[in-house]
C-alpha positions as CSV (number, residue, x, y, z in Angstrom):
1,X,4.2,6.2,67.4
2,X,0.5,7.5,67.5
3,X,-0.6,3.9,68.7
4,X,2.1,4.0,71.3
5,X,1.3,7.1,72.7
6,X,-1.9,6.3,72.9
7,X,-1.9,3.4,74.3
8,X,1.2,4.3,77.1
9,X,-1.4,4.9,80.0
10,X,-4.1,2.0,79.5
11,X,-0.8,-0.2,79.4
12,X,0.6,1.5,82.7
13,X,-3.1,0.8,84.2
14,X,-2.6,-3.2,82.9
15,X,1.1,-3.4,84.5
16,X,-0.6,-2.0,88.3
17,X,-3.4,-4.5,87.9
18,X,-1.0,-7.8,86.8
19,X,1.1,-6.3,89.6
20,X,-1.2,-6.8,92.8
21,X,-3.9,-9.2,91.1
22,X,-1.1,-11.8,90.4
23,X,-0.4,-11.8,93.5
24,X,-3.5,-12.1,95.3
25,X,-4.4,-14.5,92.3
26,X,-2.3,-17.2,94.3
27,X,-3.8,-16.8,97.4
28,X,-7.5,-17.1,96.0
29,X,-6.6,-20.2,94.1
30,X,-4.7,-21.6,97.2
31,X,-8.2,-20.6,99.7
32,X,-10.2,-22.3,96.9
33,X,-12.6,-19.1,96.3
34,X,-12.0,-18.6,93.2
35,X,-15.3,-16.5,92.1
36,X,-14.7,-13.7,95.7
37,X,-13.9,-10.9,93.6
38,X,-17.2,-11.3,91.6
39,X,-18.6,-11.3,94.5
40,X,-17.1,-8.5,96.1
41,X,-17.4,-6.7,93.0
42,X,-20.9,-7.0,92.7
43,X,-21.3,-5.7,96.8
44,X,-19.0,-2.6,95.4
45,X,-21.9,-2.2,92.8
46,X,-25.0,-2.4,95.3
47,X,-23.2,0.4,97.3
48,X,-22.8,2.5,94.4
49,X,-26.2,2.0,93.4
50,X,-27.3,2.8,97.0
51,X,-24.9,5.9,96.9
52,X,-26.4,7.0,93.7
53,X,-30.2,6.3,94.8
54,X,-29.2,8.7,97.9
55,X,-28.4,11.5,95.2
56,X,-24.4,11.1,95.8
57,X,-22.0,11.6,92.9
58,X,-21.4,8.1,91.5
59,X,-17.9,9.1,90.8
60,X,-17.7,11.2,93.7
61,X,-15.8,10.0,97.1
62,X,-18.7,9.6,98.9
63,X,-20.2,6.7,96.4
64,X,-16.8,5.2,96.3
65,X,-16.4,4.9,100.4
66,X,-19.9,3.6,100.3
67,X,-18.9,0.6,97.8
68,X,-15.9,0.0,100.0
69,X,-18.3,0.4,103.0
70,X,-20.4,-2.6,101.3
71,X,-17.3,-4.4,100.9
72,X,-15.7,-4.7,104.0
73,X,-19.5,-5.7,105.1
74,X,-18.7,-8.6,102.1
75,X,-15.2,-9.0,103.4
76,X,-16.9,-9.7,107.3
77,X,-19.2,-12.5,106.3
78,X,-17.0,-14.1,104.3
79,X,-14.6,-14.3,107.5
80,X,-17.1,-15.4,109.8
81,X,-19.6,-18.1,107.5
82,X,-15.5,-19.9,106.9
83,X,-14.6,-20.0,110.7
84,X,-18.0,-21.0,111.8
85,X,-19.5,-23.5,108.8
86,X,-16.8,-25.9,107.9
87,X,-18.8,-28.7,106.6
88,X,-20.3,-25.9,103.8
89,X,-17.4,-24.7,101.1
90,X,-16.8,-21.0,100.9
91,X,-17.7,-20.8,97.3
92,X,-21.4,-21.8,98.1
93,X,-21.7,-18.7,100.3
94,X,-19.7,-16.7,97.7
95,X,-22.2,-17.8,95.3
96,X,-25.3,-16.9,97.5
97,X,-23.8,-13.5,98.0
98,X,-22.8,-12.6,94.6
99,X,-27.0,-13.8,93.5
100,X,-28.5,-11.9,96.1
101,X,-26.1,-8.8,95.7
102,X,-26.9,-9.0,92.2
103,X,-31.0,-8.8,92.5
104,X,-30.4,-6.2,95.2
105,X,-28.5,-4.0,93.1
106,X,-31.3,-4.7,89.8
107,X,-34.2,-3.5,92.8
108,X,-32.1,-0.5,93.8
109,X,-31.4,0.7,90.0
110,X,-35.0,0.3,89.1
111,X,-35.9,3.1,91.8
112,X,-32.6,5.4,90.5
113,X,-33.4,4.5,86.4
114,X,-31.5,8.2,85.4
115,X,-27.9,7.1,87.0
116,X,-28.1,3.4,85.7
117,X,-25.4,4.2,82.9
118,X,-22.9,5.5,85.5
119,X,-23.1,1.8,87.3
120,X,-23.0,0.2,83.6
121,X,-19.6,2.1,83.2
122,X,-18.5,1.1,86.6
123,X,-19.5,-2.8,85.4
124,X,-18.1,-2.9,82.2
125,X,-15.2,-0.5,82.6
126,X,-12.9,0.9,80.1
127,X,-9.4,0.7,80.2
128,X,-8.9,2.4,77.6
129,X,-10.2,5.8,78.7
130,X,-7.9,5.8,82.0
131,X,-6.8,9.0,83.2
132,X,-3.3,9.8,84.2
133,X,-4.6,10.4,87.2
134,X,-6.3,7.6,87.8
135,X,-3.2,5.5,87.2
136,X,-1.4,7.8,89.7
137,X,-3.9,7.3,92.5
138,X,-4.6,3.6,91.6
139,X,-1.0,3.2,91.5
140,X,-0.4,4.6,94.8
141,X,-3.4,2.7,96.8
142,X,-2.3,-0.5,95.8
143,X,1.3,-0.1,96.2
144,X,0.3,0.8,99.7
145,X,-1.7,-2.5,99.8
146,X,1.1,-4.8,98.4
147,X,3.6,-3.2,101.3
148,X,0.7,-4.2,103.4
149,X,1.3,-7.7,102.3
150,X,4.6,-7.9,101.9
151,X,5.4,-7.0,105.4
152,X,2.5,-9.9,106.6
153,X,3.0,-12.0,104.0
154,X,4.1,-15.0,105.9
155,X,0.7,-14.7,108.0
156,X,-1.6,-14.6,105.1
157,X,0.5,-17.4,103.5
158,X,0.0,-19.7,106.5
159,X,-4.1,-19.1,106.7
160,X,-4.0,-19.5,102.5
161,X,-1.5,-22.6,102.4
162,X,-3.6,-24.0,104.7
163,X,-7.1,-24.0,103.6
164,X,-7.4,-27.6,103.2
165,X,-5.3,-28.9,105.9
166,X,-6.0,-30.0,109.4
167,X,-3.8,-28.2,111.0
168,X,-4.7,-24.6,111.8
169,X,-1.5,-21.7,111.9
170,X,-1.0,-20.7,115.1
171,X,-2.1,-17.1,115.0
172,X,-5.7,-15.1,115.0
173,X,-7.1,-16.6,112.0
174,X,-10.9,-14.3,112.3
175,X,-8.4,-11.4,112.2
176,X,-6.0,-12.0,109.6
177,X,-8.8,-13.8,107.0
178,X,-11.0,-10.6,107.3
179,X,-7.7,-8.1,106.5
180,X,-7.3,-10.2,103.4
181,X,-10.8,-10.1,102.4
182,X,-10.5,-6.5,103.4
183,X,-7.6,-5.8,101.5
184,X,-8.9,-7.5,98.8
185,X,-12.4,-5.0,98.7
186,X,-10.2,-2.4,98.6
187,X,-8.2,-3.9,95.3
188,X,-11.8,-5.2,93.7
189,X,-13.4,-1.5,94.2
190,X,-11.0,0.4,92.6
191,X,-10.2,-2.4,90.1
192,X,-13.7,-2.8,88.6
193,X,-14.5,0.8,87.9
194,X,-10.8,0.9,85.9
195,X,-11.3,-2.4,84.0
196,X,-14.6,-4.3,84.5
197,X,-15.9,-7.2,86.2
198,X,-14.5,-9.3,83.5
199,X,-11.3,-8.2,83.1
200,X,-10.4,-8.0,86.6
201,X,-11.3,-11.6,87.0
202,X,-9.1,-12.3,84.5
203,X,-5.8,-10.1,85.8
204,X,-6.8,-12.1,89.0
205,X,-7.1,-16.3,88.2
206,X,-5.2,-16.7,84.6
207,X,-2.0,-15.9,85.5
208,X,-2.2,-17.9,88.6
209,X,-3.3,-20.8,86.9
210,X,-1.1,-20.7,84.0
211,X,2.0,-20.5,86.6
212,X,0.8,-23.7,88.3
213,X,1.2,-25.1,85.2
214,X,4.9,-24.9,85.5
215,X,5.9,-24.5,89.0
216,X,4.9,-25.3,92.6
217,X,6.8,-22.5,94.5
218,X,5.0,-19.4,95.1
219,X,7.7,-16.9,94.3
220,X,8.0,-18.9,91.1
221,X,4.3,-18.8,90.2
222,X,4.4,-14.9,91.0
223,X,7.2,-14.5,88.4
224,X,5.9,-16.2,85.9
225,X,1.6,-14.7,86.7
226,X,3.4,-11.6,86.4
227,X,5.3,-12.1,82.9
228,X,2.1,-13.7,81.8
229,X,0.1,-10.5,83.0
230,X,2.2,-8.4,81.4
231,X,2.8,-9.8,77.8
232,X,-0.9,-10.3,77.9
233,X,-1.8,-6.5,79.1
234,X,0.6,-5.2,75.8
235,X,-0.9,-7.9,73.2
236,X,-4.4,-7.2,74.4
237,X,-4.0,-3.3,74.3
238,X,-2.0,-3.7,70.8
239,X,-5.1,-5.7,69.5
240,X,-7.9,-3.9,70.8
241,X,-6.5,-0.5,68.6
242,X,-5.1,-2.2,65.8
243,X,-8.3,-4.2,65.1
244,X,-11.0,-1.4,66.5
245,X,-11.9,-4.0,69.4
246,X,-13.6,-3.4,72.5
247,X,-10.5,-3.4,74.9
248,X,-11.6,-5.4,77.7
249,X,-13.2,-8.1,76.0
250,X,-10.3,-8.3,73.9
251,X,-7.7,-8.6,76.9
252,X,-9.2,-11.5,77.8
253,X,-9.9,-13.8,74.8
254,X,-6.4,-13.3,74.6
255,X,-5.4,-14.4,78.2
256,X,-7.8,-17.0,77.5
257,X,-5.6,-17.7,74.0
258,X,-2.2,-17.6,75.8
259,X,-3.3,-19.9,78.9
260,X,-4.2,-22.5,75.9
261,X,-0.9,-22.2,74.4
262,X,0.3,-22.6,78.2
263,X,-1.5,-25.6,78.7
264,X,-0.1,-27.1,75.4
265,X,3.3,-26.2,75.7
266,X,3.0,-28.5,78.9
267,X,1.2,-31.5,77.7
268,X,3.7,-31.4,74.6
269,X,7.4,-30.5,75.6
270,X,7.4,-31.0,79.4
271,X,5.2,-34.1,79.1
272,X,8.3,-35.5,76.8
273,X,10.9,-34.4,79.4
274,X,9.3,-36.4,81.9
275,X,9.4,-39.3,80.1
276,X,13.1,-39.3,78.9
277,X,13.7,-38.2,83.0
278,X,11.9,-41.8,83.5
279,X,13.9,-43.5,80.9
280,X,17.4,-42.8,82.0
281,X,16.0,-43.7,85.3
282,X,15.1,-46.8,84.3
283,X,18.3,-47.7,82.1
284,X,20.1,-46.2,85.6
285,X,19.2,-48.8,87.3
């Protein structure tokens, strides 16, 4: 009971990231940009390393409008560099932005060396330590981002679905690619500074990826990134106590454990499913 109790709230904090990182999950992996949240992530750190070299509280609310600030700057170039520089992928300017965010952030912290810890937390995160109100206000910003979604959900679907097809939806594409990436900052800065860099990743691309093991449909691929998420999130949290493990880094060896079991639950029962489907097909006909 101790254990439970204990854990109850980093749980709760798991559940609200599988719940909106599942879901955005698909539409990264359908856009192809799979690395954007490092990236944005790391733009959320160079604002709170500019906030904190400014003398701001780094856990204050002006540091955190100044990472979301730098985000929405992230969330603008990654809009334009896709509508106007089609020949070059995405995930090269991702990549470009992520390295030279990076070396900003390591030129800003060697001028503010006293607050560096503060950005280390915000980094590295620790899920364990959630607040109840954290969970509460994290909670609450993105439930008001997935009703953001939901009710444009068949816009950002088109511009996703249709990342690698010729045919462009039929609506203001600048527009409704820079909400998502907006959106998305919004998610990323207030993810990382719960969880980590790592973690988050992981809440945002395994569960998508396992569900594409099994299913094609996006509501189907939601259900089962979110089952995924959230069997994970308890297993992880279970793990990290019971064995005196850093709780992050222990979430994700065991997503990274659970999409292997995935993978080979595929390759061995439905792989043998298919082929009696192709037998009685063949004796059929």
């Amino acid at each position: 009971m101790e254990i439970v109790q204990f854990l109850i709230l980093p749980f709760l904090a798991s559940l609200i990231l599988t719940g909106i990182h599942a879901y955005l999950g698909v539409h990264v992996v359908e856009r192809g940009v799979i690395f954007v949240d490092l990236a944005l992530a790391q733009i959320a750190a160079l604002g709170a390393t500019m906030a904190i070299l400014i003398g701001m509280d780094p856990h204050g609310v002006g540091a955190y409008w100044m990472s979301l600030g730098f985000t929405f700057i992230g969330a603008l170039i990654f809009t334009l560099v896709r509508s106007r520089q089609k020949r070059i992928p995405l995930e090269a300017f991702i990549g470009i932005t992520y390295a030279v965010a990076s070396a900003a952030a390591i030129l800003t912290m060697s001028k503010a060396t006293g607050e560096t810890e503060h950005l280390k937390d915000m980094l590295v995160g620790n899920i364990l330590a959630v607040s109840r109100h954290e969970v509460a206000k994290t909670a609450i910003l993105y439930g008001c981002v997935g009703i953001f979604h939901f009710v444009f959900r068949k816009k950002f679907l088109a511009i996703s679905l249709s990342h690698n097809s010729s045919e462009q939806p039929n609506l203001n594409f600048r527009l409704w690619d820079f909400l998502f990436y907006a959106s998305f900052g919004f998610v990323v800065t207030s993810s990382v500074a719960i969880a980590g860099v790592l973690l988050v990743f992981c809440y945002l691309i395994v569960p998508s990826v396992g569900a594409m093991l099994f299913a094609d449909r996006i509501g189907t691929r939601l259900a089962i990134g979110w089952t995924m998420g959230t069997l994970v999130s308890a297993l992880g949290c279970y793990f990290s106590v019971y064995f005196d493990l850093p709780t992050g880094a222990t979430i994700v060896c065991t997503f990274g454990a659970v999409l292997v079991c995935m993978a080979v639950v595929k390759a061995v029962f439905f792989k043998e499913r298919k082929s009696e489907t192709e037998s009685r097909e063949l004796l059929t006909r």
